[in-house]
N, C-alpha and C positions, 0 to 999 in steps of 0.2 A: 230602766230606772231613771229616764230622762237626765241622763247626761250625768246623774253620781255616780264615780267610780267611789265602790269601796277600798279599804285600807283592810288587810286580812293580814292577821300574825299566825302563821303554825307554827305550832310547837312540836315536835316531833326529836328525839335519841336515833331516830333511824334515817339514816340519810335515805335511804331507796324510797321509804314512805314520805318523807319532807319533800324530795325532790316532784315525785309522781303526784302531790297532792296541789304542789306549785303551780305545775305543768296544768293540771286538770282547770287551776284557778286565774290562770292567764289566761288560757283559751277561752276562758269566757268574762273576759275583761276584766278582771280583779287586778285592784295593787296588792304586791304579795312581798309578806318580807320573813324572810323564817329565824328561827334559834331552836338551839340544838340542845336545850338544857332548860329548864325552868326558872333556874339564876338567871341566865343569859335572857329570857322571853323578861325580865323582872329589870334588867336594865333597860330594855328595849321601850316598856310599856312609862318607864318614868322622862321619858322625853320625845315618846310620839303618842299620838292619841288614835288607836285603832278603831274601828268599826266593828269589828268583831275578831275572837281568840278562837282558835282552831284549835286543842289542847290536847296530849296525849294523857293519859291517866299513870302509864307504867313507866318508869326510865331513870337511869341510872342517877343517886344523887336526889337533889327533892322532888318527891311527886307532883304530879298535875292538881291532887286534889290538896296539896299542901300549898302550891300557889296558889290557888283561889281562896282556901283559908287568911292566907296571909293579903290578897290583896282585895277581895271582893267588898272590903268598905270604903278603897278608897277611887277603885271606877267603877264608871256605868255600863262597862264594854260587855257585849252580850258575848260566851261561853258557849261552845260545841265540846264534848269530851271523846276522845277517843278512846273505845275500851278493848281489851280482846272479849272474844266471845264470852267466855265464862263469866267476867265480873262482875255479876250481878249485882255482887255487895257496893260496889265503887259506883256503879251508874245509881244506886239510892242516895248517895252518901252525894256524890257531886251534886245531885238534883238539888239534895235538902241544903247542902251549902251554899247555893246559889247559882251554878252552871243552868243555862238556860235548855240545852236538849244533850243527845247521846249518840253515838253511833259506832254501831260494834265494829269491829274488825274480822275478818277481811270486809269493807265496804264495796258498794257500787258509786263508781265517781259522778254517775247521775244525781243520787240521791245528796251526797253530802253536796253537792250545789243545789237542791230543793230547799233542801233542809235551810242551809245559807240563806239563798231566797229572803224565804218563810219569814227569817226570825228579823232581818233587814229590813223587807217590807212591814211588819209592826214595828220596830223601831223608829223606822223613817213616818209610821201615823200618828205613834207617841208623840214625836216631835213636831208635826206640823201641830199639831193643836196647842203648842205651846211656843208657838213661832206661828204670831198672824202677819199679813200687811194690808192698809187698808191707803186709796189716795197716795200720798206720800210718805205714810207713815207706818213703822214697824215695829211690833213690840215683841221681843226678845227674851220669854221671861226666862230662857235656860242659861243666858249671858247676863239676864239682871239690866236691860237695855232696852231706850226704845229710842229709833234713829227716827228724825224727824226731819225733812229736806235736806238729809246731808248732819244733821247736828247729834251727836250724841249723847243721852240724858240717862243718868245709873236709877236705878230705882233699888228701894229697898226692900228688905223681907217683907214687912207691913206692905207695900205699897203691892207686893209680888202675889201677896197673897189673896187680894181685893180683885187684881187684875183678871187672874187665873180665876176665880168663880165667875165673873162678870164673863171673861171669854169663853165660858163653859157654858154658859146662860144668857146667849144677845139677845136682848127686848125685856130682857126680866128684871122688874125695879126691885130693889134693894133699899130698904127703911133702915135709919141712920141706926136702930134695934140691931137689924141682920148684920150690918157689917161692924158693929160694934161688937157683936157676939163672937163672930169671923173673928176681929183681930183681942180679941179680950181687951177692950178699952168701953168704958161705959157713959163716957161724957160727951153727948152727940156733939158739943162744940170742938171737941179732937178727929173727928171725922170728920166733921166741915177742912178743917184745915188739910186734912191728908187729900180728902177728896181735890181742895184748891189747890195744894203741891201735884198733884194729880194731871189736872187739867194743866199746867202750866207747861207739861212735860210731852202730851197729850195733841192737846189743839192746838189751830193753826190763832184763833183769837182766843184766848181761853176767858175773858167776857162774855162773850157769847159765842159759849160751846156747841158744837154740832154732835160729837160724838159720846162725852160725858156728859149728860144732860140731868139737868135737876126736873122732877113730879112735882111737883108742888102739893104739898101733904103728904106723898106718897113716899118720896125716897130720889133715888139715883137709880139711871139707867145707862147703860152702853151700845149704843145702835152703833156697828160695825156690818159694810155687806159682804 
């Protein structure tokens, strides 16, 4: 994982299953922190920021599937369920609530580290495409920041949203139409200005830009390598 360690929270009512799932997740380099309750997993998560929820579904007091109800709009932390066998009803219902995969019980402590893996390495691709660097320079759009030699410059939702298609699309020009449509503004003199707010945040000269560069007729372009 080049040198990430993940942050891993189980949740687990069963000390024998918390402890043995700990144990499986140190041995192979995890930071591991448990709670023994869904309350307790619910303080935990409002003052650290996980990598992922290892999550039992059954346990005394609030369910696994009622904490994901209650918090799955306010993080992005990707979700494992842990079921017994039979609950088939609970592994739909977590699915549909937003838990990202399932794993019945009794497991093999192989798999729930594949599993782990799996969902870590798409997360960590989600991320890099929305965290470039280029020369000296970084844009940030999951922090709303682009660091430029050391300096740091907030960008906004408009600004965030231009970004992210332009980094989704390097070489492809964009007519002051497109990203007027993009950001619902219709007066290409407002796009020149965001575009200028842009560049200032951007380039090293932002007079003559290297990397937000104006078509002439055409639009705006972003050559990033």
């Amino acid at each position: 994982m080049n040198n990430f360690i993940a942050h891993i929270l189980v949740v687990d009512d069963d000390d024998g299953i918390r402890s043995l799932i700990k144990q499986y997740l140190n041995e192979n380099n995890f930071l591991v922190t448990t709670s023994n309750s869904a309350e307790n997993a619910q303080e935990k998560i409002s003052i650290i920021k996980f990598d992922l929820i290892v999550l039992d579904v059954m346990m005394s007091g609030k369910s696994g599937l009622d904490f994901i109800k209650e918090n799955i709009s306010k993080i992005e932390t990707p979700i494992i369920l842990l079921t017994a066998k039979g609950e088939t009803r609970d592994r739909v219902e977590g699915l549909e609530i937003g838990a990202d995969d399932y794993l019945a019980k009794p497991f093999e402590p192989k798999e729930l580290i594949l599993r782990i893996k799996n969902i870590l390495s798409k997360t960590k691709e989600i991320n890099q495409k929305r965290i470039i660097t280029f020369d000296n320079i970084k844009i940030d759009l999951n922090k709303l920041l682009i660091i430029k030699n050391d300096n740091e410059f907030k960008i906004n939702n408009t600004e965030k949203i231009i970004l992210e298609k332009m980094i989704n699309n390097p070489g492809k020009t964009f007519s002051r139409e497109d990203i007027g449509r993009l950001i619902n503004i219709d007066k290409e003199r407002s796009v020149d200005v965001i575009i200028t707010r842009l560049r200032k945040k951007i380039e090293i000269d932002p007079k003559n830009p290297k990397y937000l560069q104006t078509l002439r007729g055409a639009g705006y372009v972003l050559w990033i390598e």
